[in-house]
N, C-alpha and C positions, 0 to 999 in steps of 0.2 A: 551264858553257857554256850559253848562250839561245839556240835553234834559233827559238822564236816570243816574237813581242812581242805581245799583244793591246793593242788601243789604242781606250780607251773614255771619249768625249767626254761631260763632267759641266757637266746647267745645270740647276740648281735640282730637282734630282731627289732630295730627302731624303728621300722616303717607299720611293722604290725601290729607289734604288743597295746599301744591304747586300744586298737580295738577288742584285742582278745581281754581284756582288766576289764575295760567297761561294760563286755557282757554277764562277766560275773558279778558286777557288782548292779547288775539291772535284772535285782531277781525276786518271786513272791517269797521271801523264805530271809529270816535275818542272823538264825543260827551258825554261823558259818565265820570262817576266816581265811584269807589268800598267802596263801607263802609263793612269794617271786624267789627264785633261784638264782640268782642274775654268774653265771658259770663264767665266768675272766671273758665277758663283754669287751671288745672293744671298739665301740660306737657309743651311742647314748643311751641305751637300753640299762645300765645301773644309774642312771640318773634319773630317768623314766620310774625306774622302781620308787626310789628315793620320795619321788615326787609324789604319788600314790601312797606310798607309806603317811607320807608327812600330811597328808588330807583323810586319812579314811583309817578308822584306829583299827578296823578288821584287817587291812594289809600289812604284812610284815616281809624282809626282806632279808635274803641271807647275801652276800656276797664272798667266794670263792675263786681259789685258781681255775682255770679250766680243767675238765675233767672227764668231759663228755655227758650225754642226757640220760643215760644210767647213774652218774654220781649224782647227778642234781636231783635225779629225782631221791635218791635216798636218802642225800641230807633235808630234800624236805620231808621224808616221812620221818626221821628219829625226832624232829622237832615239832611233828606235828599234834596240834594237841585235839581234835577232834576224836571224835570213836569212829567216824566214816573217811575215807578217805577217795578223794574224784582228782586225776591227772589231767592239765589241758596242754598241752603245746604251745608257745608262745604266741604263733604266728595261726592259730586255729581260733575260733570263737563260740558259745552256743547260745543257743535259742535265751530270750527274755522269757523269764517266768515260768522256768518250769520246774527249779529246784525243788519247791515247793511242794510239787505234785510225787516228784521222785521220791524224795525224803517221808513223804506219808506212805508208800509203797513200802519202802524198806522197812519203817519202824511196825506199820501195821502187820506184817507178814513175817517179820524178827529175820529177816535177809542179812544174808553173811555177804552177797554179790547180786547186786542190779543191772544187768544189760541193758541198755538202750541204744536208739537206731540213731543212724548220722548222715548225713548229707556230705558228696561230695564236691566242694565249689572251687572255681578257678580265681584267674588273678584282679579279673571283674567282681568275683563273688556270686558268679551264675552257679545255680545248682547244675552239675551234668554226673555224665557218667566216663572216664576217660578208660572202661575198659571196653573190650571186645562182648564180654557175657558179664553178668551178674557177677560181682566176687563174692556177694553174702548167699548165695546160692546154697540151698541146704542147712541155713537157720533158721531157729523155730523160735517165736518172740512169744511163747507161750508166757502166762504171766503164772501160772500153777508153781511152786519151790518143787525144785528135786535136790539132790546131792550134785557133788558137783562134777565128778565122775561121768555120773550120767548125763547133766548137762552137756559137758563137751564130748562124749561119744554121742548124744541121738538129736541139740539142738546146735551148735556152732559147725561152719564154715571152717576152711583151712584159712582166714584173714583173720591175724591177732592185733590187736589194738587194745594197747593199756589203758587208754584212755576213752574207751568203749564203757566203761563199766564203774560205779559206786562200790566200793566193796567195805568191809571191817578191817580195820587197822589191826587187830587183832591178829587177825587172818594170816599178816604176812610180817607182823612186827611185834614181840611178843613182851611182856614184862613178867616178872613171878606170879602173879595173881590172874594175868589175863587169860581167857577162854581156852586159847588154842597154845597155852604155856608149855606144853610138853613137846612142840613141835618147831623145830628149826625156821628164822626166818628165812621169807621168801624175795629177798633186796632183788634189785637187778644187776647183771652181769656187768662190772665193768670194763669200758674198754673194746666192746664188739659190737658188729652191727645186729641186727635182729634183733634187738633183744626185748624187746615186745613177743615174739613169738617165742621165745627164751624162757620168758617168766610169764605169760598167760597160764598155760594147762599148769606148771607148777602151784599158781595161787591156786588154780580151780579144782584141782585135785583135792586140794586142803578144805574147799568149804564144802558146809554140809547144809545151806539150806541157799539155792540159786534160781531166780527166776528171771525173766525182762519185760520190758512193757514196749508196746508199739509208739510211744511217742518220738519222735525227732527230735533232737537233745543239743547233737553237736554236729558239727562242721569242719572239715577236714581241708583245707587247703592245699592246694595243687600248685606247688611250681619248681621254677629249674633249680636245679644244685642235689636233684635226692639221689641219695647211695646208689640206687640201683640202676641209674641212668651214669654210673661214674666212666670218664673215658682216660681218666689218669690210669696210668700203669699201677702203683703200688696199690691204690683204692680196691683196682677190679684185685689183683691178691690178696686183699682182705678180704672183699668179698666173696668171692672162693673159698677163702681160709676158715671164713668167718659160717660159711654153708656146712661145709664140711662138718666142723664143731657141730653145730647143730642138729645135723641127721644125727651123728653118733649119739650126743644128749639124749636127742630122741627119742631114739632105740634104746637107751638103758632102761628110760622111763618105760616105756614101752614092753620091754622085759620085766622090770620090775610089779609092774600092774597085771600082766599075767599072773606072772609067780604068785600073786595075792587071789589069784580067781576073777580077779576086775575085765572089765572091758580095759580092748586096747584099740580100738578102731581107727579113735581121731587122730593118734601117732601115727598109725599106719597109713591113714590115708595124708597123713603131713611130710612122712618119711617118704611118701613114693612121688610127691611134686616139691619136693627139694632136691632129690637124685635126678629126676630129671631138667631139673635147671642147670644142675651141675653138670651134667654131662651136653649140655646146651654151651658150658662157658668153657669145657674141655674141647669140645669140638669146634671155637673159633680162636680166643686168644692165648690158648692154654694149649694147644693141640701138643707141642714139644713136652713138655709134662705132665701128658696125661697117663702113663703108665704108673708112675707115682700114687697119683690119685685113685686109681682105679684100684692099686694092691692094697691101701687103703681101706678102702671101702668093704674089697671083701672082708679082709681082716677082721671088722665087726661083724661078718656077719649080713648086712644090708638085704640082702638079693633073697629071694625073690623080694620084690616090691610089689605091692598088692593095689592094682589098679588095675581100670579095662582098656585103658587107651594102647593105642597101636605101639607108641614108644615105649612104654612099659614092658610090653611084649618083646618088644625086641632087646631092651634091657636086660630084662630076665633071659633071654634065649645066650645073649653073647653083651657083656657091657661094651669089649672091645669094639665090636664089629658095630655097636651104634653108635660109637661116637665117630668110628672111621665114617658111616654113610654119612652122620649129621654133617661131619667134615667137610664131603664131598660137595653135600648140596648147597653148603654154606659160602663154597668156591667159589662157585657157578651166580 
């Protein structure tokens, strides 16, 4: 029987993928099965799969044109035959032996979504922290179930990570007889960046019983080549492009969960450090197009953005006038 499907989208990750396979398959818990994505590889990473598959009857392997890691991961969910479903990153790995302890969590407590914590490690695999403050600042690992609403407005951070979380396949991929059958699936966006931040509060909205546990699960790998460090010309106007999309999403959501009486916080508080990134990437590479953007913005509506920080304020005071200062000090 396969209680979970983990489902780990493969592009061109031949240096890391044995390690990230051999963590899952080094685990207290034997209900399970591995779907490799292997998305139009071209290195040895589908032969890697291959090899995996042809040793271990729990691994199964899809291979596809490229697509990006939104397709991959969806073609492993419509295949996936477990009732739980856990996402890893090719080039990520986690903890030996704790699947075990997870999976009695969720079956004991009848969890539609399990949080758990993660480590961030470099190209050595040292645990550090590569930010300034805390990113998970303002999460709450309480192990109590609430809805899922209120989980993401009074326990989650503005850092979405799909692969943070055990959830119900149910939840977000539905068939005629399954739980949440009346309710549109929740796939990932294709084609955009973010889109972890895209499709978290969407699943989370949908469930109704979510809690986390304090254990250290997974591992997050840090190195060069990520979106947000991109110094190609077309990348950063995707990335921009791709922000944009998002605050507006946001805000619908955000709209929408008003109109129903719900809390809207954690949009809010997501919608007012997306605008200000934005108006960070108007004010250096984008400064000639920033009027554009800006008519935009209002357009939906955006402003006030509801934070305490200084640039917020002055957001809301004049969007123009902060992106001309950010401009200025950005010269200098």
């Amino acid at each position: 029987m396969i209680t979970l499907s983990f489902i780990v989208p493969v592009y061109n990750v031949e240096a890391y993928l044995r390690k990230c396979v051999d963590s899952l398959l080094t685990q207290d818990y034997s209900e399970y099965e591995i779907i490799l994505v292997n998305d139009g590889s071209t290195d040895n990473s589908g032969s890697i799969c291959e090899e995996y598959a042809a040793k271990y009857d729990n691994v199964r392997v899809v291979h596809q044109e490229n697509g990006g890691l939104s397709a991959a991961r969806n073609s492993g969910i419509e295949i996936a035959q477990g009732e739980y479903i856990m996402f890893v990153d090719s080039d990520d790995y986690i903890e030996p032996n704790v699947l075990g302890g997870l999976m009695e969590q969720v079956e004991r407590d009848n969890l539609d979504v399990l949080r758990y914590r993660l480590h961030y490690v470099n190209p050595q695999y040292m645990v550090y922290n590569p930010y300034k403050s805390d990113p998970f600042k303002g999460n709450d690992y309480s192990s109590e179930p609430t809805d899922g609403v209120t989980f993401l407005n009074t326990r989650m951070s503005t850092a979405c990570y799909a692969w943070a979380f055990i959830l119900r396949r149910d939840l977000i991929y539905t068939t005629p007889h399954a739980q949440y059958a009346e309710n549109p699936n929740v796939l990932f966006t294709p084609g955009i960046y973010f889109e972890d931040t895209d499709w978290t509060p969407r699943m989370l909205v949908k469930a109704q019983r979510v809690a986390s546990t304090n254990t250290f699960v997974y591992n997050y790998l840090q190195r060069e080549g990520s979106i947000t460090k991109a110094v190609n010309r077309s990348k950063q106007q995707k990335v921009l492009d791709d922000k944009m999309r998002l605050v507006c999403e946001m805000k619908r959501q955000a709209t929408e969960l008003g109109q129903k009486g719900l809390c809207n916080g954690w949009f809010k508080k997501m919608i007012a450090a997306t605008v200000i990134s934005i108006m960070g990437i108007l004010s250096t590479d984008f400064y000639a197009e920033r009027k554009g953007y800006l008519e935009k913005l209002k357009a939906v509506n955006i402003y006030p953005i509801i934070t305490s920080s200084v640039k917020a304020r002055l957001i809301n005071l004049s969007p123009r006038l902060a992106v001309e200062l950010l401009h200025i000090k950005n010269s200098h």
